[in-house]
N, C-alpha and C positions, 0 to 999 in steps of 0.2 A: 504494500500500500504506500509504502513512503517514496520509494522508486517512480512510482506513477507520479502521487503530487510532485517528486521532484523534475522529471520529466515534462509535466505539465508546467509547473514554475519556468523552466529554459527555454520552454516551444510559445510561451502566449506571446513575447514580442512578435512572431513570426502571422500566429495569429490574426494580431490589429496592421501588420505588413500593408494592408490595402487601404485602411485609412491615413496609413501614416505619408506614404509616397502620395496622396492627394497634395495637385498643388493646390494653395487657397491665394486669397489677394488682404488685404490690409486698407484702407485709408489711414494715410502717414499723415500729412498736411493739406489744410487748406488757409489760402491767404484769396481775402478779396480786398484789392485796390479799390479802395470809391474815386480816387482819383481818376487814374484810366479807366475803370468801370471795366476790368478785364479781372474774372474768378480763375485761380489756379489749384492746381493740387495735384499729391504724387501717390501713386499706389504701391506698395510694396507685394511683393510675391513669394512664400514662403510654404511653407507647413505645419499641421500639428505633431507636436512632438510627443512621446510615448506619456507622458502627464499632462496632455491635453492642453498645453501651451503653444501659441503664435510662436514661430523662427524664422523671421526674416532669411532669406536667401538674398534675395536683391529688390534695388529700387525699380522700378517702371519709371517711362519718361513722364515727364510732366504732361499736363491736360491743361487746355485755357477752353475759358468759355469767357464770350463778348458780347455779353448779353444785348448791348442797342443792334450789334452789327446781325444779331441770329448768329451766329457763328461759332463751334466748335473746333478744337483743334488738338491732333496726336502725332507726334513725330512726323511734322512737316505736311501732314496730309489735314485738311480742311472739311466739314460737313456743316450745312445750313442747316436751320430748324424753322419752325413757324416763327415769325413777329410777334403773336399774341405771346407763344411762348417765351422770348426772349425779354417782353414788359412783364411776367409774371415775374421770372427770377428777380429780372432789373427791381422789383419793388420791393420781394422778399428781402434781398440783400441792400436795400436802403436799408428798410426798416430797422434790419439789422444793424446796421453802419450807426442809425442813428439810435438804438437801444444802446448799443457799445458809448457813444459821447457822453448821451443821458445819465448813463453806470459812471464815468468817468468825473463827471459831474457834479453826482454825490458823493461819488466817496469824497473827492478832492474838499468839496464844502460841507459835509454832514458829519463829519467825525467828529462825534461828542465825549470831549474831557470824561466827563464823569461818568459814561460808560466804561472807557478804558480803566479808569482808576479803580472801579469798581469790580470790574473783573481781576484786575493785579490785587484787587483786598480782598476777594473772596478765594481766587482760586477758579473760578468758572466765568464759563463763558457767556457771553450775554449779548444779546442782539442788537443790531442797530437799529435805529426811527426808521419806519417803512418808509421807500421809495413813493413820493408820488409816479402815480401810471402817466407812460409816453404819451403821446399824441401819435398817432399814425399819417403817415404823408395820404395828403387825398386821396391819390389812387390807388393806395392801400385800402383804404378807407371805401372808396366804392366797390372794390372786387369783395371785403367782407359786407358791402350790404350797409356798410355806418355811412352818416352824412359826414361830411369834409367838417373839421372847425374852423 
């Protein structure tokens, strides 16, 4: 009986063999420029390893998307998309651009003294004054069906 389990112990890598040589992909980075108005990002390409862990092998080239132009892009080679599609992203990634300011905003101006101290005298953590909510850019605002303010 022990010979078996030990046998079984040495043969089950061999086993998961076919899940493990699956390649799989990763999202590494994304960066979207609001200036150019050009989204990027790299995909990595790897496997699971025998505890079920991501292992990078390699990066994949980068990807852009130009959202006014419709326009995608993968190592040199170019694909168009719909218009409408290209103003959905274009608004998602405002919105975002402008949530990100917003966050920046408060922290820079809401950090209240006596939170902090407060948390150095106790020991715990303690929350900051909630955010007021963003404003959404109009045409965010009419694709959810809200009136513009």
């Amino acid at each position: 009986m022990k010979h078996h389990f030990l046998l079984l112990l040495l043969l089950s890598p061999l086993l998961f063999a076919e899940d493990q040589g699956k390649k799989v992909q990763r999202l590494e980075t994304v960066i979207w420029n609001p200036v150019t108005h050009i989204l990027s990002w790299q995909i990595s390409e790897g496997h699971i390893d025998v505890h079920g862990q991501y292992e990078p092998e390699r990066l994949i080239e980068s990807f852009f998307l130009e959202p006014q132009a419709a326009m995608m892009s993968f190592a040199g080679e170019r694909q168009g998309f719909t218009h409408q599609e290209g103003d959905r992203v274009h608004d998602i990634l405002d919105s975002l651009s402008h949530y990100l300011m917003s966050s920046t905003l408060w922290w820079q101006e809401g950090k209240d003294v006596s939170l902090e101290r407060n948390s150095m005298a106790t020991g715990h953590a303690t929350t900051r004054t909630p955010r007021t909510p963003i404003q959404m850019p109009s045409s965010t605002a009419r694709a959810a069906g809200k009136k513009p303010n």
